[in-house]
Each structure stands twice: as C-alpha cells, then as structure tokens.
C-alpha positions as CSV (number, residue, x, y, z in Angstrom):
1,X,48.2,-33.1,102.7
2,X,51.3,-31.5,101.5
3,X,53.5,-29.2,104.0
4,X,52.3,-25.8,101.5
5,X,48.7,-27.0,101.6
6,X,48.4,-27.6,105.5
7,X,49.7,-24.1,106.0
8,X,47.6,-22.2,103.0
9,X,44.9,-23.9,104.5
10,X,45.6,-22.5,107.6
11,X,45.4,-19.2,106.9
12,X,42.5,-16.1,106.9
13,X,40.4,-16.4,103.4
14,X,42.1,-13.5,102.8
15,X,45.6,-14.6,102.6
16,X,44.2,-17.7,101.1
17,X,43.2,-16.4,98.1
18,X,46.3,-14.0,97.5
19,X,48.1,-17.1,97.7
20,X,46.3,-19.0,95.3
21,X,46.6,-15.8,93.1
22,X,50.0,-16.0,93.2
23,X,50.4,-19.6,92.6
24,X,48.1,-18.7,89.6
25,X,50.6,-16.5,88.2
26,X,53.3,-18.2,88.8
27,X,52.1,-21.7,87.0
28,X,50.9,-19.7,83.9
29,X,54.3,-17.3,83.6
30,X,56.6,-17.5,80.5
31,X,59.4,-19.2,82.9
32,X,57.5,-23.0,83.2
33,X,56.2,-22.2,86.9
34,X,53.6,-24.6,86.8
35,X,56.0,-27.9,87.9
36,X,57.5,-25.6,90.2
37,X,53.5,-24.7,92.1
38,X,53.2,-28.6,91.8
39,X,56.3,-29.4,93.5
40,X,55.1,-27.3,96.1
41,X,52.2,-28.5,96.2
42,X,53.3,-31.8,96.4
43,X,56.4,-30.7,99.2
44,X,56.4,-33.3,102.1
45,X,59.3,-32.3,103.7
46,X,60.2,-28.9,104.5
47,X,59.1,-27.9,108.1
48,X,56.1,-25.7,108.4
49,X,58.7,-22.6,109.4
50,X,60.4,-22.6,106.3
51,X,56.7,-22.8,104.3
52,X,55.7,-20.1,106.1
53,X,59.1,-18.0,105.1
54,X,58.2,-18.6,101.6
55,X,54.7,-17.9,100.9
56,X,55.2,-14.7,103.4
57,X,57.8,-13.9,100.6
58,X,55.3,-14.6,97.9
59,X,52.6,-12.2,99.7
60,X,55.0,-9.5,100.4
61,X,55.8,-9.8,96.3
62,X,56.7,-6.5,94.9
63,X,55.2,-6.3,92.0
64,X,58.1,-4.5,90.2
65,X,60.2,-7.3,90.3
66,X,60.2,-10.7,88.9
67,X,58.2,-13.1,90.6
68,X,60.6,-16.1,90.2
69,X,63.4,-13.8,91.7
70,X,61.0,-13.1,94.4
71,X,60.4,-17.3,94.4
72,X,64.1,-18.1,94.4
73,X,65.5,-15.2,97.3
74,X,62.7,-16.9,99.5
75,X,64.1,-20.3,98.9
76,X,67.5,-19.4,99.5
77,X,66.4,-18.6,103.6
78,X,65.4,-22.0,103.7
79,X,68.1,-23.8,102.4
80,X,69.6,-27.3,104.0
81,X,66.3,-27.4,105.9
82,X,64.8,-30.6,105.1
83,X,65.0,-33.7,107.9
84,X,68.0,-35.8,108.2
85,X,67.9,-39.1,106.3
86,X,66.6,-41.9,108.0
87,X,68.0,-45.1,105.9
88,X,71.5,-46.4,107.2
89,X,74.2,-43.9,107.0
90,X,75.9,-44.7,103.1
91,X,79.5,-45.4,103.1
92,X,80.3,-43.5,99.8
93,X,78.3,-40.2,98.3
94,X,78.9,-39.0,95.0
95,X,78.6,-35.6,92.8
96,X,78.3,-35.2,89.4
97,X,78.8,-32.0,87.6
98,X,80.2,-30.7,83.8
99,X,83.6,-29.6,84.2
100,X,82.8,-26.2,83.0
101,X,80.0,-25.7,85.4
102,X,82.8,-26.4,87.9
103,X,85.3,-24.1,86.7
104,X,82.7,-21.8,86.9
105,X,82.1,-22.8,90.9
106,X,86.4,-22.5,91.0
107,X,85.7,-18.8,89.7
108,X,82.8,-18.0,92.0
109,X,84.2,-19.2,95.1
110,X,87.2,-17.2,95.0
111,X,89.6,-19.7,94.6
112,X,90.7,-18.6,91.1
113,X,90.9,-15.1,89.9
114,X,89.2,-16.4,86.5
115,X,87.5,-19.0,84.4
116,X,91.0,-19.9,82.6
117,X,93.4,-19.7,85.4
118,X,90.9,-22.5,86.7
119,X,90.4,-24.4,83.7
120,X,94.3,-24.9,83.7
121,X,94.4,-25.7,87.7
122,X,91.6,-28.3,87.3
123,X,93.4,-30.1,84.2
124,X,96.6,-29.9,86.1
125,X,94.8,-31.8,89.3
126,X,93.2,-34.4,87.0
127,X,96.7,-35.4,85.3
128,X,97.7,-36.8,88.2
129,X,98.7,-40.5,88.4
130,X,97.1,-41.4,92.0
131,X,94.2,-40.2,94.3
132,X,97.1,-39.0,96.6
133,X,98.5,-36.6,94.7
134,X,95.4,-35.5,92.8
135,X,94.2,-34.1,96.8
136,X,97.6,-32.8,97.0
137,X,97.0,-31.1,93.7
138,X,93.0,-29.8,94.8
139,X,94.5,-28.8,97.9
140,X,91.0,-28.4,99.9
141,X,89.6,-27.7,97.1
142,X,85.4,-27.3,97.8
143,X,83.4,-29.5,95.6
144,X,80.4,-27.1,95.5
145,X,79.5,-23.7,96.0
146,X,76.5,-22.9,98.0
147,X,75.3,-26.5,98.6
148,X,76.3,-30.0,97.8
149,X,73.4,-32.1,95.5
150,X,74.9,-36.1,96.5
151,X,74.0,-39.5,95.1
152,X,74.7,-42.9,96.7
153,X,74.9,-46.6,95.7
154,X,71.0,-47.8,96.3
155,X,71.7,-51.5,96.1
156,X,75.2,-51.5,97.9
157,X,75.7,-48.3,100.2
158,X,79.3,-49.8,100.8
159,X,80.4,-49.0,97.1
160,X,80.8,-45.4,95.8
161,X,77.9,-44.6,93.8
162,X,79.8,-44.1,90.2
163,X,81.0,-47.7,90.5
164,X,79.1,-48.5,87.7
165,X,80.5,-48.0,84.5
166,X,79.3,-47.8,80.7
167,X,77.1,-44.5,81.2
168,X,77.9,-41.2,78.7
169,X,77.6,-37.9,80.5
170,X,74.4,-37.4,78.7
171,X,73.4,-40.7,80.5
172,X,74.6,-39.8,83.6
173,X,73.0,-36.4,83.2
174,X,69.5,-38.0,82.4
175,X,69.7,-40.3,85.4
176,X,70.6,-37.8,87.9
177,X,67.9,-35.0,86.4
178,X,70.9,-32.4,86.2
179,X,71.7,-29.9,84.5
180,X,68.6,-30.4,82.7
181,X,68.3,-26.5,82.1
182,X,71.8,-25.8,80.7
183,X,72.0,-26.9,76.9
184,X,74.9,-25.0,77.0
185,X,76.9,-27.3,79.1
186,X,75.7,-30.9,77.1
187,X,79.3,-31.2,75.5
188,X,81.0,-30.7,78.0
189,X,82.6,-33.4,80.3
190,X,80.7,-34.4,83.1
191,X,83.4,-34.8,86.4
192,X,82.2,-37.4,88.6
193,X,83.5,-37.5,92.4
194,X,83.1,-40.5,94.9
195,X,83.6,-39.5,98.0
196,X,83.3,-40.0,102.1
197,X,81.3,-37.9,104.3
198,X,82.5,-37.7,107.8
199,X,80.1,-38.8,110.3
200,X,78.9,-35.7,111.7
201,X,77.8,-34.0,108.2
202,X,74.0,-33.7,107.8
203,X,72.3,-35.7,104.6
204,X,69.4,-34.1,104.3
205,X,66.2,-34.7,102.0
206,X,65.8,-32.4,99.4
207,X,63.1,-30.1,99.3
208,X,61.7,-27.3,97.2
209,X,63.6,-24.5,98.8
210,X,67.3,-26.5,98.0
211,X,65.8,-27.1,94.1
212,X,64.6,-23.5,93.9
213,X,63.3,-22.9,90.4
214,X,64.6,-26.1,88.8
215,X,62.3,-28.0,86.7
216,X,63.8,-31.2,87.0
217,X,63.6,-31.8,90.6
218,X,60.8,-33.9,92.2
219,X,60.1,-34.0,95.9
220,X,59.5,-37.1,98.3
221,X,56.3,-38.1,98.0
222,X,54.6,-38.1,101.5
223,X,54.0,-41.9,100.9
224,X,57.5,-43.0,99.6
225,X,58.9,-45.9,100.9
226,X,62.4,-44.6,100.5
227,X,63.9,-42.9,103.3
228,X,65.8,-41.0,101.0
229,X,65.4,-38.3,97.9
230,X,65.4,-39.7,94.3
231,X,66.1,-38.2,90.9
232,X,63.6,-38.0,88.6
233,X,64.8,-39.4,85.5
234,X,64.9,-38.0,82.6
235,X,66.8,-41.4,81.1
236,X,64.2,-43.1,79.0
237,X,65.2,-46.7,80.3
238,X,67.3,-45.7,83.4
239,X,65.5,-45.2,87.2
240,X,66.6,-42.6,88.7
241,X,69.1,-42.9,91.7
242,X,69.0,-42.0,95.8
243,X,69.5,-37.9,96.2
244,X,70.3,-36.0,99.3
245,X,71.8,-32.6,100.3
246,X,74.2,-31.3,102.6
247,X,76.7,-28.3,103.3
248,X,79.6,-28.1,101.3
249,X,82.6,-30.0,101.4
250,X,86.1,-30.5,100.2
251,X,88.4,-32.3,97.8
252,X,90.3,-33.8,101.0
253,X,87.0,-36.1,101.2
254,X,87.3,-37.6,97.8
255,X,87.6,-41.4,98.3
256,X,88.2,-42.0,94.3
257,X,90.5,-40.1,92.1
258,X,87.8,-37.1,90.2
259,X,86.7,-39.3,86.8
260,X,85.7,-37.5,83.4
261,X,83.0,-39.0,81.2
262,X,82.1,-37.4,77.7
C-alpha cells in the first residue's frame, strides 16, 4: 500500500471521503491532475509526516484559490524529504538543464540583476579553454535554485553520467523526462554538468512533494529493485536513467568543464 493510501486509510470516514473528493477534483481539473493523484497514489517514499502535511493542506483547501497552488505550497513543506539512497555512493552526478532555463535560475537567485547581464556572464564562463578557469569564471556559482534534480552513470558509477556522447538535447531531454512542460525552451541548448558531490551531501529519492505538479515525473515503485529514482522516459527507444535529489550546490563541484548540446 502506497505511503498516501496507508494514511487516507487511516483516517475518520469523514476525512476519508473529503479526501477522496479532492483527489476527485483534482484528477478531472483542466491542469492534467490525474497523473499527479496517481503518483500519489502510487508514492512509496515520502514518510508518513510529510503525507500527512499534504493532505492536511488539501483538507484545509480554500476554495477561493486554485487547488494546484494549494497542491504545490503543500509540496514545497516537504521538500528533500525522501530516504537517503541505499546503492553505493556514485562517484560523479550530473544536471541537465536549457541554458535559458538557467539564466533564468542566474536571475532568480540574485546573482545577476537580469536575464541579459546573465546570458552575457554564462557565455563568458563557457568560452573558457579549461575546467580551471571556467570555475574561476562561475565563481561559486549555484547550479540550481531551490533544489538540485541529479543523474548518475547506472552501469559505471565511477564515470560522470554525460560520458556518453551522440544524444541531441531533445534526446537528452526525453531520457531524463525534463522539461517536458516547457515547449518554450525545446530550442534552446541544453547545458549539461558533471560533477562531484562531497561526501556528506544527502542523495535522496525523489518523491511527489520534490516533483510537485510535474507530469513527467514517476515515483519508486514500492517493489523496485533499484535503490535509486529513475526517469521516466519519454525517449521512444531510450530507458530512462538513475534520478536522485539533493540541496543545492555550486559550480566549484563541477568535475567536467559545463558542455552545450543543441
């Protein structure tokens, strides 16, 4: 039984069926709520706490507002909340994201005053001829905002995930499930960072609350084998690849020089 259904369950008939009313409503809204119910309804790994966070959240729901926003602020508490990987500890982890979804991060975080200003700071750090001076150039850059979203090599943990070569972005962007919900980045470059996680940062499972009201995003089943999240893949011949989460990060990590793929 799935982490949401052990605690609806759980609850007075009452509560029960306001639940189920507003899982109702959510699965049949204009916003495609009905793979976000089943990911919750499939959740394995988010601690009963958490659950219990969101569906207060849900009950509390003023009627007002949007429910998705309602969905999505509740998430947010639980964020990063998942259990720590169990497989051995990967050498390498690597993000992928379009470069203007990152300028937009650049913008957001305060590290640029706007969108240009960090178009022309990014293109600067990317010119540069060795990983040395592209960190010199980042200077501590973060590579994420709120969260980091993190692949790693399946077959060879000891090899930085983008070691494999060929893919488009699109390709890239299929395999991963990212960014699945943004047409409005598809031409633009996808950045791809390799880089080393220090010993004491957290890799975390994904779960429902990190994914929030993304589509794309599948949870562990509670009978995977893996010991480890993994993408669901939107690449019509591609598997999809390990996933895990953890707190943000900076460009002083990076391992690889920052590649671009178009």
């Amino acid at each position: 039984m799935s982490c949401f259904n052990k605690v609806i369950h759980g609850m007075p008939d009452v509560d029960q069926a306001s639940v189920s009313a507003l899982l109702t409503q959510m699965a049949t809204g204009p916003d495609g709520g009905g793979q976000i119910v089943q990911n919750m309804l499939n959740e394995s790994k988010l601690p009963a706490e958490y659950v219990v966070i969101i569906l207060d959240d849900l009950k509390n729901h003023d009627d007002g507002k949007a429910l998705r926003d309602t969905y999505e602020r509740a998430c947010r508490k639980c964020q990063l909340k998942g259990p720590v990987i169990t497989c051995a500890r990967p050498h390498f982890l690597g993000k992928a994201v379009s470069e203007s979804r990152y300028v937009e991060v650049l913008t957001a975080t305060g590290c640029h005053s706007d969108d240009i200003t960090a178009k022309e700071f990014l293109d600067k750090a990317l010119a540069a001829p060795t990983l040395d001076e592209q960190k010199e150039r980042l200077d501590q850059t973060p590579l994420g905002r709120f969260m980091i979203w993190a692949t790693f090599n399946e077959r060879n943990p000891e090899q930085p995930p983008f070691i494999e070569t060929g893919y488009t972005s699109k390709e890239w962007r299929d395999i991963l499930a990212i960014e699945q919900d943004r047409p409005d980045l598809a031409e633009s470059p996808l950045l791809l960072m390799d880089y080393m996680p220090g010993d004491s940062l957290a890799l975390r499972f994904p779960t429902v609350a990190d994914a929030e009201w993304y589509q794309y995003f599948r949870p562990t089943p509670s009978n995977s084998a893996r010991d480890y999240g993994y993408t669901h893949s939107c690449h019509p011949a591609e598997p999809g690849r390990p996933e895990v989460v953890h707190e943000v990060v900076h460009s002083d990590l990076l391992s690889h020089p920052i590649r671009r793929v178009v």
